[in-house]
VEXPALUM-368158 format. One record per residue: residue in three letters; x, y, z of N, C-alpha, C, CB in turn. Coordinates in steps of 0.05 Angstrom, whole numbers, m for minus. Glycine has a CB too. Layout:
// VEXPALUM-368158
rec res:ALA, nx:X, ny:Y, nz:Z, cax:X, cay:Y, caz:Z, cx:X, cy:Y, cz:Z, cbx:X, cby:Y, cbz:Z
...
END
This chain:
// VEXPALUM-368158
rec res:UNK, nx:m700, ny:m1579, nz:m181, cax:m715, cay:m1600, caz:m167, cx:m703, cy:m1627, cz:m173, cbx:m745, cby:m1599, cbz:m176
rec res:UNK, nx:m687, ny:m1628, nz:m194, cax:m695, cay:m1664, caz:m202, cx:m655, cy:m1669, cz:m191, cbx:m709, cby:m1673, cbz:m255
rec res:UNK, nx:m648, ny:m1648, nz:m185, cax:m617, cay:m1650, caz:m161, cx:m625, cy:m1659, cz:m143, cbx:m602, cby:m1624, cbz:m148
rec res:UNK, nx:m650, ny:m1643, nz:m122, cax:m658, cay:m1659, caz:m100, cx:m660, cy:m1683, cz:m100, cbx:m677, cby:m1654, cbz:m93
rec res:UNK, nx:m683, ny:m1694, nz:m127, cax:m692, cay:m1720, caz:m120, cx:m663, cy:m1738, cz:m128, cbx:m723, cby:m1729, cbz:m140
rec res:UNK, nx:m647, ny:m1728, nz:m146, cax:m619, cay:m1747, caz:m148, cx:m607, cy:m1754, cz:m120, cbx:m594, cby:m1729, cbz:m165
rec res:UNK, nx:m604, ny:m1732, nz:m106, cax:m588, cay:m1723, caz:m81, cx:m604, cy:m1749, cz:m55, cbx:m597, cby:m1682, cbz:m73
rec res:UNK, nx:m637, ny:m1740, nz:m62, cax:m650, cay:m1750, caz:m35, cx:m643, cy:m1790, cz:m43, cbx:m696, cby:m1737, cbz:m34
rec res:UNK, nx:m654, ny:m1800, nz:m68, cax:m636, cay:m1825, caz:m77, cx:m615, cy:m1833, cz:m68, cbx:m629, cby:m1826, cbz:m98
rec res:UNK, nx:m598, ny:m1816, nz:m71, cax:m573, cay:m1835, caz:m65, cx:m563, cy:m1832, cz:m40, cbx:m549, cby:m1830, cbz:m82
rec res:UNK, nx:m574, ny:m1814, nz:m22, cax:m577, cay:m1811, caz:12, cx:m592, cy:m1839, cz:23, cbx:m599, cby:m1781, cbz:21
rec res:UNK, nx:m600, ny:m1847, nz:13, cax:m635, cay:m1869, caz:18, cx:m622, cy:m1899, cz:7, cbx:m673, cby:m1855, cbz:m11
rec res:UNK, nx:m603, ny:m1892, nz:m15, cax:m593, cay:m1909, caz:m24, cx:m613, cy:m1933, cz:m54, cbx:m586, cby:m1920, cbz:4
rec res:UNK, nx:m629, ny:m1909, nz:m58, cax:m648, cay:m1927, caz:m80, cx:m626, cy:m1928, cz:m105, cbx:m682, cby:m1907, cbz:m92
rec res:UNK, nx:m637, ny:m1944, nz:m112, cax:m625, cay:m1952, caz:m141, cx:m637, cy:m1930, cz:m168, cbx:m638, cby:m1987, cbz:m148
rec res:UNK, nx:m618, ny:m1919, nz:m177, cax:m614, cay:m1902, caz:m206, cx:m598, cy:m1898, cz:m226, cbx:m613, cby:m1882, cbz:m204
rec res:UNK, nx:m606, ny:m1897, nz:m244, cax:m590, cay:m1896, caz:m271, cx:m600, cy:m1878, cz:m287, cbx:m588, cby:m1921, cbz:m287
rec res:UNK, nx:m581, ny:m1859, nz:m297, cax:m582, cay:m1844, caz:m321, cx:m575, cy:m1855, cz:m342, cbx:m569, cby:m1824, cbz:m321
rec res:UNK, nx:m594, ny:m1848, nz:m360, cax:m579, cay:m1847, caz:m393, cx:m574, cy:m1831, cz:m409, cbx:m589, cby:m1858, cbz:m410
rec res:UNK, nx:m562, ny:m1820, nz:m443, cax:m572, cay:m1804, caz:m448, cx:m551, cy:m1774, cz:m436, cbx:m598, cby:m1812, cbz:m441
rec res:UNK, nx:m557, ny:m1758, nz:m442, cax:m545, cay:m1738, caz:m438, cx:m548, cy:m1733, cz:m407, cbx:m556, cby:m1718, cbz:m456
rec res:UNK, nx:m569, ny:m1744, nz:m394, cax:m568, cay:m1739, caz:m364, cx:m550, cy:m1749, cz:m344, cbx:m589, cby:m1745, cbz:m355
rec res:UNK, nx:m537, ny:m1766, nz:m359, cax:m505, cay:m1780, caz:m348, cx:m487, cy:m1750, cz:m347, cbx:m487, cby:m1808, cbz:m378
rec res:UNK, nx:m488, ny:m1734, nz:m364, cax:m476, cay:m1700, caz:m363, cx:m489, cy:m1678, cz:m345, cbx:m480, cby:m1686, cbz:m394
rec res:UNK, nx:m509, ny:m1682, nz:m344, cax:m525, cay:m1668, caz:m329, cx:m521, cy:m1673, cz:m314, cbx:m543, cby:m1666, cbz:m330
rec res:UNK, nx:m531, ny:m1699, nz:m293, cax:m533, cay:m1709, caz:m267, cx:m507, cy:m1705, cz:m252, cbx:m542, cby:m1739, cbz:m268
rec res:UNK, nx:m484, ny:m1715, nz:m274, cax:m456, cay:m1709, caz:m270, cx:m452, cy:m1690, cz:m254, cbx:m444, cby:m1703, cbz:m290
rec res:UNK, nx:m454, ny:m1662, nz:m264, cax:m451, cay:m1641, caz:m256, cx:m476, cy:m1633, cz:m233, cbx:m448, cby:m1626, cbz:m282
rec res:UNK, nx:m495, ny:m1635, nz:m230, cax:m511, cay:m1628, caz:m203, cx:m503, cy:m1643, cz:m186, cbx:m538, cby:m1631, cbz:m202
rec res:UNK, nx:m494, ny:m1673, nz:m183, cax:m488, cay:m1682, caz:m161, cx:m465, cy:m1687, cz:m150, cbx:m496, cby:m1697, cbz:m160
rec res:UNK, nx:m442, ny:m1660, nz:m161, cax:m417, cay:m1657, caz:m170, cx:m403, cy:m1678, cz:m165, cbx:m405, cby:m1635, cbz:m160
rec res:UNK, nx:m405, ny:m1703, nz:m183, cax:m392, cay:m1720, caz:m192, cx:m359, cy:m1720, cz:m213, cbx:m413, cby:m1730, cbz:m201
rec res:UNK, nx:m380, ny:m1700, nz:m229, cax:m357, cay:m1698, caz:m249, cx:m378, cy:m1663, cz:m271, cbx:m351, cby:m1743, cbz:m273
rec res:UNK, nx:m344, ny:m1653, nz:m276, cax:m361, cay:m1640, caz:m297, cx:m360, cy:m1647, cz:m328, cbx:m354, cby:m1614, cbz:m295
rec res:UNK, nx:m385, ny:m1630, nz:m336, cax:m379, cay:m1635, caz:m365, cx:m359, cy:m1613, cz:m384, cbx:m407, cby:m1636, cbz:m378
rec res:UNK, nx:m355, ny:m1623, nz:m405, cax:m346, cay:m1600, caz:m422, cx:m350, cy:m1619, cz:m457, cbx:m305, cby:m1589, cbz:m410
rec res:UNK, nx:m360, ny:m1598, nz:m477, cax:m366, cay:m1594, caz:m495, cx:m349, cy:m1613, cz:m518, cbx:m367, cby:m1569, cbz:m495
rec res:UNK, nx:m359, ny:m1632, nz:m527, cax:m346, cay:m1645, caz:m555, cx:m345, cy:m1636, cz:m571, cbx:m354, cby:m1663, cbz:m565
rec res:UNK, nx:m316, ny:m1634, nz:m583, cax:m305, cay:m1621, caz:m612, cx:m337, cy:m1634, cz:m639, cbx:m262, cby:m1642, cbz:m622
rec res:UNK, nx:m350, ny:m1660, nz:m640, cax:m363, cay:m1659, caz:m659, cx:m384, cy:m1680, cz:m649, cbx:m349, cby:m1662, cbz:m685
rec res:UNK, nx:m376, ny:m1685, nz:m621, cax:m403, cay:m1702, caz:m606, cx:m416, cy:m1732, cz:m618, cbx:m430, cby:m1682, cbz:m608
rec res:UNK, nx:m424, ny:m1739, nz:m609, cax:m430, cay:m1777, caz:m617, cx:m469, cy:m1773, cz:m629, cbx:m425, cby:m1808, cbz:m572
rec res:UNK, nx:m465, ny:m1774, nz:m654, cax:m491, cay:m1779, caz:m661, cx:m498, cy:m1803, cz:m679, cbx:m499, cby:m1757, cbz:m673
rec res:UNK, nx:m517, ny:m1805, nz:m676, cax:m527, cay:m1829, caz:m700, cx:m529, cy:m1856, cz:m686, cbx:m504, cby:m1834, cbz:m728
rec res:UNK, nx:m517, ny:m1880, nz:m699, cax:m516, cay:m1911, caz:m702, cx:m493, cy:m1920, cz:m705, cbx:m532, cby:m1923, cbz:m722
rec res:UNK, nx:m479, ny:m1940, nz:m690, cax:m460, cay:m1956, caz:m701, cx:m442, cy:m1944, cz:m671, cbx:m449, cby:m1948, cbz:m738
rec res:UNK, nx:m439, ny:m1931, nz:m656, cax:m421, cay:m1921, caz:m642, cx:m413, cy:m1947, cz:m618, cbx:m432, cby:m1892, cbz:m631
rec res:UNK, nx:m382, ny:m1961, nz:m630, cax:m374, cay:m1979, caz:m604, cx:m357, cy:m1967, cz:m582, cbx:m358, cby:m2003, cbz:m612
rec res:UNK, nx:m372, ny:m1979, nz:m553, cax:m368, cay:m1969, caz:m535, cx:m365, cy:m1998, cz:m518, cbx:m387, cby:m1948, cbz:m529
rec res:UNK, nx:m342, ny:m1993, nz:m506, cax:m326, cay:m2020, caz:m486, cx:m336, cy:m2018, cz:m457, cbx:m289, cby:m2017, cbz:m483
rec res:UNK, nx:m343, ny:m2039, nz:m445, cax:m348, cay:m2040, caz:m425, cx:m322, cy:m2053, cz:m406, cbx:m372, cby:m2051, cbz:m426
rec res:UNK, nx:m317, ny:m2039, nz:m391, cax:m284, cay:m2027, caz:m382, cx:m278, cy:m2060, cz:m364, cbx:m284, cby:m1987, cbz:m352
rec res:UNK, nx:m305, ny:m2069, nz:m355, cax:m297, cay:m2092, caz:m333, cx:m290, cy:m2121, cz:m348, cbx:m326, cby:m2099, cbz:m310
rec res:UNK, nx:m313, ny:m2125, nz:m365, cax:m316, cay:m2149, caz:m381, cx:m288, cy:m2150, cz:m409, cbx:m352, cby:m2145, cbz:m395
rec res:UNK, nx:m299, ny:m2120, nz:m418, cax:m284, cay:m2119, caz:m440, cx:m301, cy:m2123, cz:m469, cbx:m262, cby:m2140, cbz:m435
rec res:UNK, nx:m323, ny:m2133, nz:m460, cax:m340, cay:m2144, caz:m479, cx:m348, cy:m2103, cz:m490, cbx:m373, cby:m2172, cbz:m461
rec res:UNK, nx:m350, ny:m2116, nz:m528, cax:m355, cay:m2081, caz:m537, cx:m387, cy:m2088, cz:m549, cbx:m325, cby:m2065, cbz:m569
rec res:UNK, nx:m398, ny:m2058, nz:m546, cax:m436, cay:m2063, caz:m548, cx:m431, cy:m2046, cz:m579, cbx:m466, cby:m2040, cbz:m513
rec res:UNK, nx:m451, ny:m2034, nz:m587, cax:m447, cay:m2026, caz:m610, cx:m488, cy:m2004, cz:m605, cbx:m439, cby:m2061, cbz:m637
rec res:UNK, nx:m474, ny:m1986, nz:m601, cax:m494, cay:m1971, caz:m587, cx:m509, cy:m1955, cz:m613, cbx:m481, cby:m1950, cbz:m563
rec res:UNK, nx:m528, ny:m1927, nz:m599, cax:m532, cay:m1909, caz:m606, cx:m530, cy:m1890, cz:m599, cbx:m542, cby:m1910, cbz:m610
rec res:UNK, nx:m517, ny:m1865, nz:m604, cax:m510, cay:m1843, caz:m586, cx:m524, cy:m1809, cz:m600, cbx:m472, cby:m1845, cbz:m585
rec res:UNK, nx:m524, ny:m1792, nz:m585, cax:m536, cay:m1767, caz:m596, cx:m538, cy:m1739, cz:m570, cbx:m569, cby:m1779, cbz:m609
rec res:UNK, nx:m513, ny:m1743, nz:m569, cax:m500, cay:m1717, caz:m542, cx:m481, cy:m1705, cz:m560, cbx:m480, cby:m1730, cbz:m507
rec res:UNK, nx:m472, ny:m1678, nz:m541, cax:m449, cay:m1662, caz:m559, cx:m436, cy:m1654, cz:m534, cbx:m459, cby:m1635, cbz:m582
rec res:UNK, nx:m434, ny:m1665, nz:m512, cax:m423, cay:m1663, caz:m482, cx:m423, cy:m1689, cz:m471, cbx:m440, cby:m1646, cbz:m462
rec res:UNK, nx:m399, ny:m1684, nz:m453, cax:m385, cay:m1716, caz:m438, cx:m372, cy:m1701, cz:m415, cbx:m355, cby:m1739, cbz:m461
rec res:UNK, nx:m375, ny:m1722, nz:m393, cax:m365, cay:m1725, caz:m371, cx:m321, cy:m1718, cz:m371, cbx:m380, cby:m1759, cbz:m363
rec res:UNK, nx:m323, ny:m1697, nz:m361, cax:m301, cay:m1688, caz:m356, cx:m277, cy:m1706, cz:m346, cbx:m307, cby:m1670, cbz:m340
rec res:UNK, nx:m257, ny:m1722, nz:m348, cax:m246, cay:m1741, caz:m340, cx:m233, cy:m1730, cz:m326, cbx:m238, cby:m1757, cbz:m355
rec res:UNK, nx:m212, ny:m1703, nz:m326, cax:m197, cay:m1697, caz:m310, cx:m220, cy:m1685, cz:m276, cbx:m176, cby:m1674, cbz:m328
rec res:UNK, nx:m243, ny:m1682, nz:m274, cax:m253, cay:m1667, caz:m262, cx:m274, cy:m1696, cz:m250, cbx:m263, cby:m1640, cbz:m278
rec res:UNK, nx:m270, ny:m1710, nz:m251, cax:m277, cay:m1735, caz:m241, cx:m274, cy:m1735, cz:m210, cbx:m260, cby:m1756, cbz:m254
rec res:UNK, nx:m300, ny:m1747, nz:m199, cax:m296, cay:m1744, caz:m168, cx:m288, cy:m1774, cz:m163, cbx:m325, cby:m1733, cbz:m150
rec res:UNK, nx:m276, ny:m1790, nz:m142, cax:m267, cay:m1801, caz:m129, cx:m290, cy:m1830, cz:m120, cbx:m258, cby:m1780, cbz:m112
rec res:UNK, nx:m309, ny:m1807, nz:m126, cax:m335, cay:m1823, caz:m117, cx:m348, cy:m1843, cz:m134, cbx:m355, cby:m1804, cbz:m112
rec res:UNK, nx:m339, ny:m1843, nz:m154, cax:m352, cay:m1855, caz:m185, cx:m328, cy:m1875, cz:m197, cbx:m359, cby:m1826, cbz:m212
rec res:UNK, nx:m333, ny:m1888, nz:m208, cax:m318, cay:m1904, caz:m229, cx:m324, cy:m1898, cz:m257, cbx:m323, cby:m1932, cbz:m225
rec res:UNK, nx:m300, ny:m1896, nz:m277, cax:m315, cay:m1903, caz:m301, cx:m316, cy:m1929, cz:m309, cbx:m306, cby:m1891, cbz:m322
rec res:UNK, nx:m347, ny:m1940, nz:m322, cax:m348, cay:m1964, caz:m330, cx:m349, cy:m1977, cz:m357, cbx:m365, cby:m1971, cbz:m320
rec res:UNK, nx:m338, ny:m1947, nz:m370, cax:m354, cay:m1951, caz:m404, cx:m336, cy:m1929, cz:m425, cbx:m397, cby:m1937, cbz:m404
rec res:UNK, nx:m332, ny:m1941, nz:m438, cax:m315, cay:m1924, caz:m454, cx:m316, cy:m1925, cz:m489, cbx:m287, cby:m1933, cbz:m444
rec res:UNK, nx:m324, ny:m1900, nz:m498, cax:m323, cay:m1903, caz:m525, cx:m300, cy:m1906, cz:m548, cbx:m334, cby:m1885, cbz:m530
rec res:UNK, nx:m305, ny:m1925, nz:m565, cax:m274, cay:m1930, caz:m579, cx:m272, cy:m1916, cz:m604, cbx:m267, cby:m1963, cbz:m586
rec res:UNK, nx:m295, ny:m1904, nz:m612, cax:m287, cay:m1870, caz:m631, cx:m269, cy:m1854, cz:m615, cbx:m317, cby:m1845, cbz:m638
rec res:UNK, nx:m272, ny:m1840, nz:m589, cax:m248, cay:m1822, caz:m587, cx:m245, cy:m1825, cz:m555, cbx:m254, cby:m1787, cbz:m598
rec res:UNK, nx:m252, ny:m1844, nz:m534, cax:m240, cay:m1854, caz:m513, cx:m253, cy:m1837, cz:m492, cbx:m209, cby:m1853, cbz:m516
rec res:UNK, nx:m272, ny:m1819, nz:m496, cax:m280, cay:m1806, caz:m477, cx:m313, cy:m1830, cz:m455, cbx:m288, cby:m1774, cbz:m496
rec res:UNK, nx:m317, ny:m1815, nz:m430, cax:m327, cay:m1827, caz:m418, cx:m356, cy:m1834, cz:m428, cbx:m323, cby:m1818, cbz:m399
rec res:UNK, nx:m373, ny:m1859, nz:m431, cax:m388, cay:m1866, caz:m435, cx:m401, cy:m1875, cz:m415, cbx:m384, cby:m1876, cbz:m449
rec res:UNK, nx:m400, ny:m1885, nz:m385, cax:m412, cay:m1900, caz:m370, cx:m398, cy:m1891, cz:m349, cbx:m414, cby:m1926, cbz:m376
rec res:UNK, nx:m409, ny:m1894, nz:m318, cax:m402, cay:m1890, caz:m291, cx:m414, cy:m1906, cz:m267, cbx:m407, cby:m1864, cbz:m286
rec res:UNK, nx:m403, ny:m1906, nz:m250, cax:m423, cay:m1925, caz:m235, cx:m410, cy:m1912, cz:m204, cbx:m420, cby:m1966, cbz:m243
rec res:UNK, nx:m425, ny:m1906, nz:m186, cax:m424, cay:m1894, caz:m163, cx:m410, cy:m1913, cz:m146, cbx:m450, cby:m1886, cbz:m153
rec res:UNK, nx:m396, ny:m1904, nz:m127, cax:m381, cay:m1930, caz:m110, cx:m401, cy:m1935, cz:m90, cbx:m348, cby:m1924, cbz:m94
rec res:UNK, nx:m408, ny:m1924, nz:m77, cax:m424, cay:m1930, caz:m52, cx:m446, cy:m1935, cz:m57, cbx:m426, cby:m1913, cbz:m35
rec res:UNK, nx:m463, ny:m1914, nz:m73, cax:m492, cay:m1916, caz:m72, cx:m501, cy:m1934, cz:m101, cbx:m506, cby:m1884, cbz:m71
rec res:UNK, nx:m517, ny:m1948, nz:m109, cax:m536, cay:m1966, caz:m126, cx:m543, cy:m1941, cz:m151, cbx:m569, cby:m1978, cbz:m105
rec res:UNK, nx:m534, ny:m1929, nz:m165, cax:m529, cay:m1912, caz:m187, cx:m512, cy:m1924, cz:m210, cbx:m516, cby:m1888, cbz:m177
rec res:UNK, nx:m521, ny:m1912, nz:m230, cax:m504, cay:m1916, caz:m255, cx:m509, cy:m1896, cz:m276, cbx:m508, cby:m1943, cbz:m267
rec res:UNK, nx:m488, ny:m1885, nz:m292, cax:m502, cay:m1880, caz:m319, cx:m484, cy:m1883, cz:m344, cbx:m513, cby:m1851, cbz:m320
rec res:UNK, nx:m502, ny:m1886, nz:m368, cax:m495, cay:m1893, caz:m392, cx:m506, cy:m1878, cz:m405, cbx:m499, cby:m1915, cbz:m398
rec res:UNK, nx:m470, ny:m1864, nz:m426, cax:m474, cay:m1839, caz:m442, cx:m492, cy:m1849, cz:m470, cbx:m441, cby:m1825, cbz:m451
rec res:UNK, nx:m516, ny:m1856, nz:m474, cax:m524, cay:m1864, caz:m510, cx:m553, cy:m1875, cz:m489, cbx:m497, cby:m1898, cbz:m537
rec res:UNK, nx:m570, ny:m1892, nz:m521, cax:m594, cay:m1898, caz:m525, cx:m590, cy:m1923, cz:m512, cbx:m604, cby:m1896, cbz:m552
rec res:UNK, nx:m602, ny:m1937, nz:m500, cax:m593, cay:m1965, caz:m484, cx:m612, cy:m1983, cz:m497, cbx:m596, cby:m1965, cbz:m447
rec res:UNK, nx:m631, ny:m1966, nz:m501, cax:m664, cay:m1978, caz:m513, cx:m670, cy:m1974, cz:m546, cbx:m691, cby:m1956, cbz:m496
rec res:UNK, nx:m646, ny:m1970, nz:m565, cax:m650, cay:m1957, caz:m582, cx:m641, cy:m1972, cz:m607, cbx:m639, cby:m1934, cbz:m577
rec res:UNK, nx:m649, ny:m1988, nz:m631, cax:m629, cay:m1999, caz:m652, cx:m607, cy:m1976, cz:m657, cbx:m645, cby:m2007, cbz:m681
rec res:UNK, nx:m582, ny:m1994, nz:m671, cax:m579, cay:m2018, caz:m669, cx:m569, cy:m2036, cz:m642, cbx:m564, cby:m2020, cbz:m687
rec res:UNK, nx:m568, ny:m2055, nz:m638, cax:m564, cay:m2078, caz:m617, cx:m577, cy:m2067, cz:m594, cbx:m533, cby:m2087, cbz:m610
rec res:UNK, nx:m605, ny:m2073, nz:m593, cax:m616, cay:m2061, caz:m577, cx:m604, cy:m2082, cz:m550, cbx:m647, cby:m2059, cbz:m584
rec res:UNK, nx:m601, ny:m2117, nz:m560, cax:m593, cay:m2128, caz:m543, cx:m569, cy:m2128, cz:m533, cbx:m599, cby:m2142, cbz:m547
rec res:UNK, nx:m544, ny:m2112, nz:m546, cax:m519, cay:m2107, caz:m540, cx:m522, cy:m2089, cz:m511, cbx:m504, cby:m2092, cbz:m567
rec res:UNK, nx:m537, ny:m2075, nz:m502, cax:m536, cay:m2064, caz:m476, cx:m566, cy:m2070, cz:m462, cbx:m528, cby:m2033, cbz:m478
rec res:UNK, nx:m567, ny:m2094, nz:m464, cax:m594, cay:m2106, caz:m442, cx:m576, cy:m2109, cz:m419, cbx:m612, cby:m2141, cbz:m450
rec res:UNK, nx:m552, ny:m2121, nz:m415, cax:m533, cay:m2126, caz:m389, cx:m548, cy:m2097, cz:m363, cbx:m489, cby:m2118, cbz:m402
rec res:UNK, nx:m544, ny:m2072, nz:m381, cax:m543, cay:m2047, caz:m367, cx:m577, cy:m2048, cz:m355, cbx:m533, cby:m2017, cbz:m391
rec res:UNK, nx:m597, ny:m2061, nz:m373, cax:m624, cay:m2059, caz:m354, cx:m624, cy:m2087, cz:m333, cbx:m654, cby:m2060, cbz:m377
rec res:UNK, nx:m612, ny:m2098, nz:m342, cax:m612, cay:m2134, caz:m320, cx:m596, cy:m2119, cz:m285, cbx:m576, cby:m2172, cbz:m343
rec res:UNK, nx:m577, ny:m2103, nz:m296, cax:m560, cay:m2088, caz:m268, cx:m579, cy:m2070, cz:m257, cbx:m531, cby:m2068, cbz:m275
rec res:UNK, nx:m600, ny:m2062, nz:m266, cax:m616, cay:m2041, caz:m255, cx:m640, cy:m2053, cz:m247, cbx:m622, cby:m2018, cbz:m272
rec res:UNK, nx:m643, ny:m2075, nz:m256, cax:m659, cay:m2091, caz:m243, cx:m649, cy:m2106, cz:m227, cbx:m671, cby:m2104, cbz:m256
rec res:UNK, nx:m631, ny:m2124, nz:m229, cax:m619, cay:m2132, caz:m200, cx:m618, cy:m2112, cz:m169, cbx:m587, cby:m2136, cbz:m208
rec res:UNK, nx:m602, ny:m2084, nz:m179, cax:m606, cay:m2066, caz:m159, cx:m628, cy:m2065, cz:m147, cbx:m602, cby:m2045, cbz:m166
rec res:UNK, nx:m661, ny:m2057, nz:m163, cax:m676, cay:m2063, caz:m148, cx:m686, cy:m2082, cz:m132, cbx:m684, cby:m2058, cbz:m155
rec res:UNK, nx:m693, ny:m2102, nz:m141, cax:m694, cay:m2124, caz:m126, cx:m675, cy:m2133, cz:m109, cbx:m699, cby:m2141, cbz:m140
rec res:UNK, nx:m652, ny:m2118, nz:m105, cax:m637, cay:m2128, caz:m83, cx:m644, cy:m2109, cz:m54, cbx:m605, cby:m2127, cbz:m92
rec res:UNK, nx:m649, ny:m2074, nz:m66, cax:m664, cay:m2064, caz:m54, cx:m695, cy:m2066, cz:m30, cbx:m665, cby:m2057, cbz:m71
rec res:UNK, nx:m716, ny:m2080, nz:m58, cax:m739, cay:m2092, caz:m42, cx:m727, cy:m2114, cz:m19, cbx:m762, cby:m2108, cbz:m64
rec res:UNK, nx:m722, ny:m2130, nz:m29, cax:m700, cay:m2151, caz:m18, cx:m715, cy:m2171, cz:m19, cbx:m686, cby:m2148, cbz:11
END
């Protein structure tokens, strides 16, 4: 069910974002990209992760043991986020449709304010939406 409602979103063009392991998940139902399994996966506090446009690095929280497949990457997505423990994908952002996701806790110490940017973009989306 929750493919559909991904699917019927980004047909409609609403604004969405994953976080969290459902950046892997969603990945793969809306064959974006697949996942495949981390040798020892991102857990805990402290994990820096670059944001690919700015450059500016957040200093997250992470707790997955799967990531977005880089070679199996669709065409359709960008990556926007990248972790600097071992370089795998952290963030994506859909080309066409008002989507995003971000691999970790966005809402989570430490620096909870190091990734407020990522809720201000999802709010912008909407409200550009309502219009």
């Amino acid at each position: 069910m929750r493919l559909t409602h991904i699917q019927t979103f980004l047909e409609a063009r609403h604004p969405n974002v994953w976080d969290l392991s459902w950046t892997s998940i969603d990945g793969t139902c809306i064959r974006i990209a697949k996942t495949q399994k981390m040798g020892h996966g991102h857990h805990g506090a402290n994990h820096p992760v670059q944001d690919l446009k700015t450059g500016v690095v957040m200093i997250t929280s992470q707790n997955h043991g799967f990531c977005l497949d880089e070679s199996q990457l669709s065409d359709q997505v960008e990556v926007t986020h990248r972790s600097l423990f071992d370089g795998t994908i952290q963030g994506v952002r859909h080309k066409t449709a008002p989507a995003f996701g971000f691999q970790g806790h966005p809402e989570a110490s430490p620096g909870p304010h190091d990734v407020a940017p990522l809720f201000d973009q999802f709010i912008k989306s909407m409200t550009k939406r309502v219009g």
